[in-house]
Every structure is written in structure tokens, then in C-alpha cells.
N, C-alpha and C positions, 0 to 999 in steps of 0.2 A: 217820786215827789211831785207834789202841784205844781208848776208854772205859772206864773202870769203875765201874760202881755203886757209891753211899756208902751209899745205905737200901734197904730194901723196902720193901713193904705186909706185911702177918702172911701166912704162907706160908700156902695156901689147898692143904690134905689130899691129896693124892695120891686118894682114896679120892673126892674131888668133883671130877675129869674126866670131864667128860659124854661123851656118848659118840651118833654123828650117826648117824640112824638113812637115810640115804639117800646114794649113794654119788655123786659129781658124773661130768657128762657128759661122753661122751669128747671132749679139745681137738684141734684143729689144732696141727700141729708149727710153734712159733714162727716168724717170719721172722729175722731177724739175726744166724743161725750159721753158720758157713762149711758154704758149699754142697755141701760131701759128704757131711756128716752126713747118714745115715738118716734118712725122716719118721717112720719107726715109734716110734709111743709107745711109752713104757715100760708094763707093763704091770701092777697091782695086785694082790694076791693074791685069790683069790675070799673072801667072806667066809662064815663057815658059816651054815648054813639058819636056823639057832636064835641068836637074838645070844648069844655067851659074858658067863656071869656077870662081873660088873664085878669086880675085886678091890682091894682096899686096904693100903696097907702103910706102917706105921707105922715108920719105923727107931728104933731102939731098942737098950739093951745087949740084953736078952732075943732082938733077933730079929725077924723080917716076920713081920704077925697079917695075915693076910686079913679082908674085911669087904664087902660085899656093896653096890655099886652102881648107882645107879637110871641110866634113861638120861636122866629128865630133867635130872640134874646135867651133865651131858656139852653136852646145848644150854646151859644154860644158863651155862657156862664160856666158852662159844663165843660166847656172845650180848655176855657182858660184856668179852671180850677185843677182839672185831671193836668192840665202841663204843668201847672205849678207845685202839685201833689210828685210829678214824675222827677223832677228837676234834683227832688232829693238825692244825696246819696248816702246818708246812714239814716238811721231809724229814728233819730230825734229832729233830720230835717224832714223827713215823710211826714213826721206828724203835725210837726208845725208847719207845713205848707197846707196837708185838712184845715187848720187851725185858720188860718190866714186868708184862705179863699173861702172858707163860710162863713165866718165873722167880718164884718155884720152884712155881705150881700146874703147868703141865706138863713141866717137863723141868729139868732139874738146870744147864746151860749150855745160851747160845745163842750163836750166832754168824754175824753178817748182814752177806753181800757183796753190794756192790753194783756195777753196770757204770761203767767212767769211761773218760773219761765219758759221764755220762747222757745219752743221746738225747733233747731235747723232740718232742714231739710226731710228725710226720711225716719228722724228720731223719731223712738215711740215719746208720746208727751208724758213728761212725769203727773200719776195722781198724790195728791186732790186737782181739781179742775180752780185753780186760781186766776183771776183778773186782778190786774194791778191799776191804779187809775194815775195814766201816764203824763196827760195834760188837760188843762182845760181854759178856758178862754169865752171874756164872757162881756159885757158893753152894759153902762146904766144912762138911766137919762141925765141928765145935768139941767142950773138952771133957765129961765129961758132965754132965747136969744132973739130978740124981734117976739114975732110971730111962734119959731118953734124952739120945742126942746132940741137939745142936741145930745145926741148917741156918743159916750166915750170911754175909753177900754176900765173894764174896774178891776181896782188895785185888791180887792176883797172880796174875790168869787164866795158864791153860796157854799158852804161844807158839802162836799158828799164824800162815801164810805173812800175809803183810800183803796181796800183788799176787799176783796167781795169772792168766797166759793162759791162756784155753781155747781147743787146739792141734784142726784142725780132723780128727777120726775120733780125741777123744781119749774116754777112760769118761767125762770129765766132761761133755762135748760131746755124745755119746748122752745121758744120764741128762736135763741140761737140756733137750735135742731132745723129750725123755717130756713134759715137761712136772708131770707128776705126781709127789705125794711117794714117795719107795724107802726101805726101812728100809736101813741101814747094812750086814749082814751077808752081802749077796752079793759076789760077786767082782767082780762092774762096780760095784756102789757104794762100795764097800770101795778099788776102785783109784781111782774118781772123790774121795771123800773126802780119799785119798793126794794128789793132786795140790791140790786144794783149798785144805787146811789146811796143807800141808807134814811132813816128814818127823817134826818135831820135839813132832808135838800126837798123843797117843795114841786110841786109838781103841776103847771099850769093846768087850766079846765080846757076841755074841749078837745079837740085834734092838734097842740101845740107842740106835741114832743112827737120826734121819729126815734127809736131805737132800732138800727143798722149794725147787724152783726159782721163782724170784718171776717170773713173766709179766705182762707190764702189758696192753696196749690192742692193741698190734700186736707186741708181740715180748719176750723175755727180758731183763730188766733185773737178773739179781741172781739167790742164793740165800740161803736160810737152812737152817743147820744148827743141829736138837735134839741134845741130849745129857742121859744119864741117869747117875749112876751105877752102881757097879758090884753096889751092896747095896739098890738100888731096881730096884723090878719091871721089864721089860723092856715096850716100847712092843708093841701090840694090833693087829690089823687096823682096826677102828675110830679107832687115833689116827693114823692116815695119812693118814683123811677129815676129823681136827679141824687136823691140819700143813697139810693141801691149802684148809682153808678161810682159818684165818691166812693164810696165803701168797698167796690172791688179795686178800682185803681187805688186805691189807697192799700190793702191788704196784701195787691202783688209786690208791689213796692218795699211794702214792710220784709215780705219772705223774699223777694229779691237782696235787699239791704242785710239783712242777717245771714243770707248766704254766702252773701260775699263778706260779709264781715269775719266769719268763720274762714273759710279761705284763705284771705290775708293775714287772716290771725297763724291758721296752720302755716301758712308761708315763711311770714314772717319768722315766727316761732322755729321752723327749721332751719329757718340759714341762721338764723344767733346761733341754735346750739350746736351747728357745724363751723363758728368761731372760736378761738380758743377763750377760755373765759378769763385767762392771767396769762402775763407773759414771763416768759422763764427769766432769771437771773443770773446769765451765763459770765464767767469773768472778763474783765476788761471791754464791756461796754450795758453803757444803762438804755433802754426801749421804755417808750411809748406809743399806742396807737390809739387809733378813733376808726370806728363804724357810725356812716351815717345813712338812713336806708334813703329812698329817691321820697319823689310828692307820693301824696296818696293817687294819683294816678300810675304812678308806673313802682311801686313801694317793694315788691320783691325783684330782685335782682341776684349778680353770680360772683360780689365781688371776691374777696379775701384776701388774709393777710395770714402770717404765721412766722412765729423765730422756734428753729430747733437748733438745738443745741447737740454739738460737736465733738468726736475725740479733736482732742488736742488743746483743750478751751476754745478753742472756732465754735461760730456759730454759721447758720443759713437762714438767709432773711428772704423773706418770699411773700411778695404781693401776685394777686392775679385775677381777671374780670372777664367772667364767662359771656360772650355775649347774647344779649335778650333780657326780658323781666317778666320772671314765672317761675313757677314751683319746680319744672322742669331744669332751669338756671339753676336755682338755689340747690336743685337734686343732684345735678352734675359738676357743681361747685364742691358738694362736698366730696365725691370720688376722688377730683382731681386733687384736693388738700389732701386725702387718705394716701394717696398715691406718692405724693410728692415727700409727704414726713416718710413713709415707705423708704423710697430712692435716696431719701438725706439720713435713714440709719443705716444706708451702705454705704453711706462716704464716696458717693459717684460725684465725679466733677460736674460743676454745674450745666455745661453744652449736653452732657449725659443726661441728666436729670428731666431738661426739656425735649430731649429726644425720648425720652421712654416716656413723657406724658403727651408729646406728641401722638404716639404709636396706642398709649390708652385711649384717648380721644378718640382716635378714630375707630378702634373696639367699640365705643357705648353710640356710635350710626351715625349717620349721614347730619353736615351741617352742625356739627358739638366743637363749633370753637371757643377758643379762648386767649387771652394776651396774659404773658406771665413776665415776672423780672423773677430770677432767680440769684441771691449773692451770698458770699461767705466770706465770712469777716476772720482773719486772725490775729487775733491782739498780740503775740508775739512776736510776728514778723511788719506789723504795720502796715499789712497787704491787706486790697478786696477782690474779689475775683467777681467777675459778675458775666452774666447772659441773659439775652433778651429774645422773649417772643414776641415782637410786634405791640410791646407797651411804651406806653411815655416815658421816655429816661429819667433816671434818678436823677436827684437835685445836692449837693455837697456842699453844708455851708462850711467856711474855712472858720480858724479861730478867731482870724485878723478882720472878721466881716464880709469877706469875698464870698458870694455862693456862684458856687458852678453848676452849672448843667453838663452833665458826663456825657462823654463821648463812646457811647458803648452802639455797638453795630445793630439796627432795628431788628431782623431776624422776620419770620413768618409768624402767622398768630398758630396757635398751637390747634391740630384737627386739619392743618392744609395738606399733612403728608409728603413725603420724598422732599425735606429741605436740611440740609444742616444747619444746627445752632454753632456760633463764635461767641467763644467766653475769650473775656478780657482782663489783666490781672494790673490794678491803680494803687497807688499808694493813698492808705487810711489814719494820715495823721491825727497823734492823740487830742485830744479837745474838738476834733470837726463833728460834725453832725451830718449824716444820711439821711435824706426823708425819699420813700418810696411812697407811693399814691397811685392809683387809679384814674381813668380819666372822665371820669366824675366832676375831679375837681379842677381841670383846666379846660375843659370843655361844654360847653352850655348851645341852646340855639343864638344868646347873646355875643359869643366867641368862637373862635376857632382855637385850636388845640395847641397849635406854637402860640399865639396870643394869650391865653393863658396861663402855659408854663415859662412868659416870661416877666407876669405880671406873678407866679408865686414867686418867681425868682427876685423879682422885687421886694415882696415882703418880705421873704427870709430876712433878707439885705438888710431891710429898716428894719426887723425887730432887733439884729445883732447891733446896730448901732448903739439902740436902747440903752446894752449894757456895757457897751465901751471896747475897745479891743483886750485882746486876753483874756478878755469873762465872755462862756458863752449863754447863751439863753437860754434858761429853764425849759429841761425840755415837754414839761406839761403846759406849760405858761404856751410856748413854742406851737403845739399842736392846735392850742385854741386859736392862739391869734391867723394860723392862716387858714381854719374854716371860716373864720370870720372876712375873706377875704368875697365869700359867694352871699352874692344878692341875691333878690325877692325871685330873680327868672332863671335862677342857677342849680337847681335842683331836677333839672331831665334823669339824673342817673344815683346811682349810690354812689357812697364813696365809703372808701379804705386807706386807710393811711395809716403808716407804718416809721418811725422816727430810731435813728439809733445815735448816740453818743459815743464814739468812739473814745475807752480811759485806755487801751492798750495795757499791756506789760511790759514795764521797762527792761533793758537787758537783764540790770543789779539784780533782777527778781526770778531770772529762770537760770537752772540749773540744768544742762543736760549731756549724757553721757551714754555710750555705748561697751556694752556686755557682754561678753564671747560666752556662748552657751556650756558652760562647765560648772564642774563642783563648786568651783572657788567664785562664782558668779554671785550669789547671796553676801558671803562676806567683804566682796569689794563693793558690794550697793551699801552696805549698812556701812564703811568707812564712808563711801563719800557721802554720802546722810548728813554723817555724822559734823564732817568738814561744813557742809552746807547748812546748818543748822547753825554753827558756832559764828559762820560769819554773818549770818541774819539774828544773831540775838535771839536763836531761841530753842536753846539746849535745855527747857523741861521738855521739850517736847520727844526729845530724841529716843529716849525708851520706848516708846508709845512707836512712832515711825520708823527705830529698825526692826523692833518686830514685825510691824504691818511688810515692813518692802521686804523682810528676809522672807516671809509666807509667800506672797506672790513672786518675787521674783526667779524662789524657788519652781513651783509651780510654769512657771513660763520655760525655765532651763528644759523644765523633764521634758516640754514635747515641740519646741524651739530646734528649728535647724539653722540658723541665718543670726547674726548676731540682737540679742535685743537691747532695746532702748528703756533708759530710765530718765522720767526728768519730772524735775521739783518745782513747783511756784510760788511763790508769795506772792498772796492779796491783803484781803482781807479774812482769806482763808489759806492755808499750807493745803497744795491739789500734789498726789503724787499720780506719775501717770508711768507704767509698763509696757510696752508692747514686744509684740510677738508676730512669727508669721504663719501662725496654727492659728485656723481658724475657730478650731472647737470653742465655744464659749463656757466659762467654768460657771455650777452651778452650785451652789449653798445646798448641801443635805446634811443629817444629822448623822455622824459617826457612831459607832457601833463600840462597847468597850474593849471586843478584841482589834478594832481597825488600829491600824498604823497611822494611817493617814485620814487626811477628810476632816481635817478639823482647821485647816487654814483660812478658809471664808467664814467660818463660825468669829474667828477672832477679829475677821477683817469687820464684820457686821456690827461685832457688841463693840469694838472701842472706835470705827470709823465715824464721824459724823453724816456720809453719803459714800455711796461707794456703785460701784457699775461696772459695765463690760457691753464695750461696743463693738461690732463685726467691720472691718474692714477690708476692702477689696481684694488686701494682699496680709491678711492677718486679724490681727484685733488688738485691742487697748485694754487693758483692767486699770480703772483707778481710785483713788478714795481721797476724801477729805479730812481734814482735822482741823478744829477752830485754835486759831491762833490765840486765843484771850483766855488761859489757866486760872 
């Protein structure tokens, strides 16, 4: 789309365009124009032996006063426009810095096409050869003031073509092929301009327009077109060498900026999709998190979060921040997340968990740390167990408004080698709140790290207030108000952050019993079912549930040496859970009409609401769901 200028800078004298006292090397004919095109450059005009006096021109009622130009103004026009041109860092401030440093010190309107789209790097360019017209910027006279008119940005540039192809053996297609800037007033530039800008954008007489083809790294990305006008001096030999210098820094810029934009895109891009994109809803406790990536200086990073879910209704809540900010971080972040759900479907204790990501760390080479908190929440027993690699401690708000900062032992950052982790095991009363984080967010160059986490600690604090004691804070409401805690200089790093509500399971709601591995094992699970059902009010369900626990529990007896476990819960779902100390895990296949057997997870599948089988260190769990609401 068109742009147009709201302000200037004070328009900088016609009469201070430097003027470049060396003429640039002859280029190679771009690659990425259709293959008939001529390689012949276009070719410059020779400059005279004696550089021509510089001249100035004041517009004015009275009239153009020439005045006498040095050639150091001419570098030094060039000097400050190429830095201001360089300063960008995406591809809409590259062009508005062109924009800015030629309007109005060198040229009266500009107008800057660019290819679309843009080729990154080594892409082949897609055909047709399209230009798109990216901005433009253009100054009219105003009425007088004293003596003169006055120069000032116009709200209603001239029309020209918005999408312009370049048709291959067209004037525009030679001229771009040159590479080099053409004043306007030949007949190939004069028709290349025509096709350009379109029929409807007029075109000053004499040598008033330069058309400067933007060449990047390997091929032509774009043009820009100068414009003067009609009662200002006409463009020099010399300023075809200040259009030709604009127009390379301007171009590197441009494929600088798109390169990296692709980059941080891919960066980006892959650390989200090595976040979970939901978080599970394991029983007795509700999650929320936030990802927030660093500034666009330092924007990929290694932080993460993850909740996996547990035999037993436990979950494992896991935050962890690889250090550095690069594709490299974000590539070794996700291992270490792959790894750690790995170690959390063995049911390894947590000090295990960070010793075997230790030991991987140091597999993927030298210098691959990282700080992790690993915890496991069990809502039955109102325990959490928790281990640290060298992360900032979790933060515990109470129900009653107290938030604490736990006391879990700091440990090594993970990738140091030869340390033991110490897991710790805190009581998780119901209604508190867990928030785990990154130190992203209590660390800035504004702060130090105990300064900060005890200024989250403070927030917690006041938001619980908010809503009084015994209500605790909304825990999405919760996670906003304390990114809201980081100012305008608080973003050096990502952040992760990881929230849990602790609802527990009251005793009243679990059920659990032990099974001596015999025949008679099935039918004393479907009596106590049965009992357990009646006293929770909810004997429709009971047909439906001794069936299911009479199949698996069966199955558990036939290859069970050590007594097993059955136990029941009420949520908001009926979880029945088996365990065994076989570790085979059973598999759903399709019975045959002579089989005997083999039809027990058929049944568990079509009447279960979910159903599963976890490996355990010392056996495994089979369990299934049923929704409590007939």
C-alpha cells in the first residue's frame, strides 16, 4: 500500500548535496530476470575532466540564485543518509529511512518498488517478475511566505501503478538488467519509467528523474525512483553516483532485514511448536501458563514449561530455561522437553528425572546448560515433591493470602555433570496456588534476581487480597496481573510461566484396596465397586464399572505375582485405576471368533470414556474413566 508522510526533518538546502568524487565498479547483470534480457549494462554518462561547480537553488518568488558547492557536502549527505538508511531494522524502516534522507535534501518525490514477493536469501524468485509500489513520499509548494514559497510534505501524492510486471525484452527489464542509476530523459528510460509508474503519474522534462534499480546480494529486488521538480535544478552527473550509492545501501539492508526476518520467523516458529499448545486437565488441580518471547533483540530463547500427567491422578509440572537466545537454545530446548515427558512416562522421581537430563545435556556437547524445576503434585495425598537445577524457586500462594517462597535446595544447572539432585517432599494444600516461572521474570539489568522474586512475591500477595481470604484468585486473571508486574526495561529474556491450583481429592472421594492375585480377585473388586458406588450415590453406574474392573482386574491376576491395587475416585469423573507389578503393557487387538480371550479392552474402549496404561518403575497402572452425569 501507498504511505504518506505526516512530518519531515527541516528540509536540508538543495545547495548541501555532496557530491561523490569516485565513480562505482562496473556490476555483473543481476540473475532473476527473465532470460532474454541483454547482460549489457546500462551505461553512465562520462563525467567531465574538471568536476562542474556545484550549484544551488533557492526557490523563491524572485527566482533560482545559484551558489557554489563544496564537494565535501555531497559525502557528507551520503554519509548521513546511508546511516540513516542502515539504522533500520525491518524492511519498512529501511525504506522509510530512503524516504527520509532524500526528501526534500535530494529530490522533491520518491518512490520505492519493491519485488513480491521477496526472495530470502538463496530462494529461486517466483515468475512472473512483479514489483509492488512500497512507498512513496513527495513535498508541494505551499503559499508564500515573505519572499519564498515553502516546501511541505503532501497529503495526496501523484497516482502511480501500485503492481507493475516486468515483461521479459521490456525498457524496464533492460534498464534493471544495467543495474546502474539512468536519469529519466532518454527514450529507454523515459519508456521504462512509463511502464513503471503507469500512464497516470507525469513525468518531469529534462534530466529530473533518476530511476535506481535496488540490487541485493544475488539479484534485483526492487527500484527506486527520484523526482524533482519542475522549478528546481535538474539532477548532475554526479548525482547518479549519490542515487547509485543510496540504492546499494538501501538494497543490502533490505536483504539483510528479510533475512533475518525469516530467521526469527523460523526461530520463533520452532520454539512455539516445541511448546505444548493446551494444557492437560489432570484431576484435582486446574493449570494455566504464559509464554512471552524476549525484545526483538534477543527474541528466541530456550525457555519451557510442560504439565504431564501421572499414574495415580499425579501430575509433573516442569518449567526450564536453556541458557543463551538462538535457534540453537530453542533446538536444545526441545530435546530437553522430549526427554523429560520421556523420564515422566517412567514415573522416575523427580532428583532421577534431572539427573538423567543432566547426563542428556551433556550427550548433545560441550556448554548445553540449562536451569530446570521439576514437581509432582498428588492430589490425594496433598503432597508435592519437588527438585531443582539451579532455577529460581517456586513461589506458593496460601489460601489465607500468604505467598511463600519455597525452600527447595538450589542444585547445579543441568549440563555441569557429576552433581546430585535433592528432591523435597511440602505439603500442597487444597485451594493454594503454585506458580513456577523463569528468570525472565524476576530478573532484568533493572533488578537482581532475589529483588525480583520478592517483588512477585508481593504481587501475589496483593492480588489475593483483591479477593478476600478463602477465595482464591482467578487463575487466568492471576497470570496476567503479574506479567504486568515487568516494565518498559524488563524484557532481556523470555519468559514461561506455569500456574497450578491445587483442588486435591478429599479422602470421602477415594477408594482403595489391595487384591491377592487369585481366581476370587475379580469378584471381590466388583463387591467392593459395588459398596463404593452405593455410598457415593451412584449405583447406575455399577453395571457399566463391574464389568470394566472384572476385565482388567482379571487380566492383571493372570500375569501379577505381588498383590494388586485397585482404587476408585470421584471427581467430576469416576477414574478407576489397577496396578500390577508386570510390566507388559496390554494392548487393544481384534479377537478372532475362535479366541477365548482378547476381548477385554474391546469392552474397556467402547463403554470407557478414556482409558490408558502407564509403565511403571516397578509394574504398570491400567485405568479408565466414566462420566459421572447418565
Amino acid at each position: 500500500m501507498t504511505e504518506h508522510p505526516t512530518s519531515h526533518e527541516g528540509r536540508q538546502p538543495l545547495a548541501d548535496r555532496p557530491q561523490e568524487q569516485t565513480r562505482p565498479r562496473q556490476e555483473a547483470a543481476p540473475a532473476g530476470l527473465p532470460s532474454d534480457i541483454p547482460a549489457q549494462p546500462a551505461q553512465l554518462p562520462e563525467p567531465p575532466p574538471v568536476p562542474a561547480p556545484a550549484v544551488a537553488v533557492a526557490v523563491s518568488a524572485k527566482g533560482a540564485e545559484p551558489a557554489g558547492r563544496r564537494e565535501g557536502d555531497r559525502l557528507r549527505f551520503v554519509g548521513a543518509a546511508t546511516r540513516r538508511i542502515a539504522r533500520g531494522l525491518d524492511l519498512d524502516e529501511i525504506v522509510l529511512g530512503l524516504c527520509r534522507a532524500t526528501v526534500p535534501a535530494f529530490s522533491d518525490e520518491i518512490l520505492v518498488y519493491l519485488r513480491d514477493p521477496l526472495p530470502v536469501g538463496d530462494e529461486r524468485p517466483v515468475a512472473p517478475f512483479v514489483l509492488r509500489l512500497r512507498r512513496t513520499d513527495r513535498l508541494r509548494l505551499t503559499d508564500l511566505e515573505g519572499d519564498e514559497l515553502v516546501l511541505v510534505p503532501d497529503p495526496d501524492p501523484t497516482p502511480a501503478a501500485e503492481l507493475c510486471e516486468v515483461r521479459s525484452g521490456s525498457s524496464l527489464a533492460e534498464v534493471l538488467r544495467g543495474v546502474r542509476p539512468v536519469f529519466g530523459d532518454s527514450a529507454a528510460a523515459r519508456a521504462a519509467l512509463g511502464e513503471l509508474l503507469g500512464s497516470d503519474h507525469p513525468l518531469p522534462r529534462g534530466p529530473r528523474a533518476i530511476l535506481a534499480p535496488l540490487r541485493g546480494r544475488r539479484r534485483v529486488i526492487g527500484a527506486a525512483v527520484f523526482l524533482r521538480r519542475a522549478e528546481q535544478p535538474a539532477f548532475d552527473p554526479d548525482d547518479l553516483l549519490v542515487g547509485a550509492q543510496l540504492a546499494t545501501h538501501t538494497a543490502l539492508g533490505i536483504d539483510k532485514a528479510v533475512l533475518y526476518g525469516r530467521e526469527a520467523y523460523i526461530a520463533d516458529e520452532l520454539q512455539r511448536t516445541m511448546l505444548p499448545d493446551s494444557l492437560p486437565q489432570p484431576t484435582g488441580v486446574k493449570l494455566a501458563s504464559r509464554y512471552l518471547p524476549a525484545a526483538e533483540t534477543a527474541r528466541v530463547g530456550g525457555d519451557w514449561y510442560d504439565a504431564i500427567p501421572l499414574p495415580g491422578s499425579r501430575v509433573a509440572l516442569v518449567v526450564g530455561d536453556v541458557m543463551g537466545h538462538s535457534m540453537t537454545s530453542a533446538a536444545i530446548m526441545g530435546q530437553l522437553r522430549t526427554t523429560a515427558q520421556t523420564l515422566a512416562g517412567l514415573d522416575l522421581p523427580p532428583q532421577e528425572v534431572l539427573h538423567h537430563l543432566d547426563e542428556q545435556a551433556q550427550r548433545l556437547g560441550e556448554n548445553r546448560m540449562a536451569t530446570c524445576m521439576y514437581a509432582v503434585y498428588d492430589p490425594v495425598s496433598h503432597r508435592i515433591t519437588v527438585a531443582n537445577a539451579g532455577h529460581p524457586p517456586p513461589i506458593l500462594l496460601h489460601l489465607d493470602g500468604r505467598a511463600e517462597v519455597l525452600r527447595v535446595p538450589a542444585g547445579a544447572p543441568i549440563g555441569v555433570g557429576g552433581v546430585d539432585f535433592e528432591a523435597v517432599e511440602l505439603d500442597a494444600p487444597a485451594g493454594a496456588t503454585l506458580l513456577l516461572y523463569t528468570d525472565g521474570l524476576v530478573e532484568s539489568r533493572l533488578r537482581d534476581v532475589w529483588t525480583g522474586i520478592e517483588q512477585l512475591r508481593e504481587r501475589l500477595a496483593a492480588a489475593a487480597q483483591l479477593t478476600g481470604p478463602d477465595h482464591a484468585p482467578p487463575l487466568e486473571a492471576l497470570c496476567d496481573d503479574v506479567l504486568d508486574m515487568l516494565g518498559p526495561g524488563d524484557r532481556d529474556d523470555d519468559i514461561a510461566l506455569l500456574a497450578a491450583r491445587f483442588d486435591g481429592i478429599a479422602p470421602s472421594d477415594v477408594a482403595y484396596w489391595f487384591l491377592d492375585p487369585e481366581d476370587a480377585a475379580p469378584g471381590r473388586a466388583r463387591r467392593l465397586a459395588r459398596r463404593a458406588l452405593a455410598r457415593w450415590d451412584l449405583e447406575e453406574l455399577t453395571d457399566s464399572v463391574e464389568l470394566l474392573i472384572s476385565e482388567v482386574v482379571t487380566n492383571a491376576v493372570r500375569y501379577a505375582e505381588r498383590p494388586v491395587t485397585l482404587r476408585l475416585l470421584r471427581t467430576d469423573v469416576l477414574r478407576c485405576e489397577v496396578g500390577d507389578d508386570s510390566p507388559q503393557l496390554p494392548r487393544q487387538r481384534r479377537a478372532r471368533d475362535t479366541d477365548e480371550g482378547g476381548r477385554g479392552l474391546f469392552l474397556v474402549n467402547r463403554l470407557a470414556r478414556r482409558w490408558g496404561a502407564t509403565r511403571l518403575s516397578g509394574g504398570k497402572v491400567v485405568w479408565f474413566e466414566l462420566s459421572t452425569r447418565v
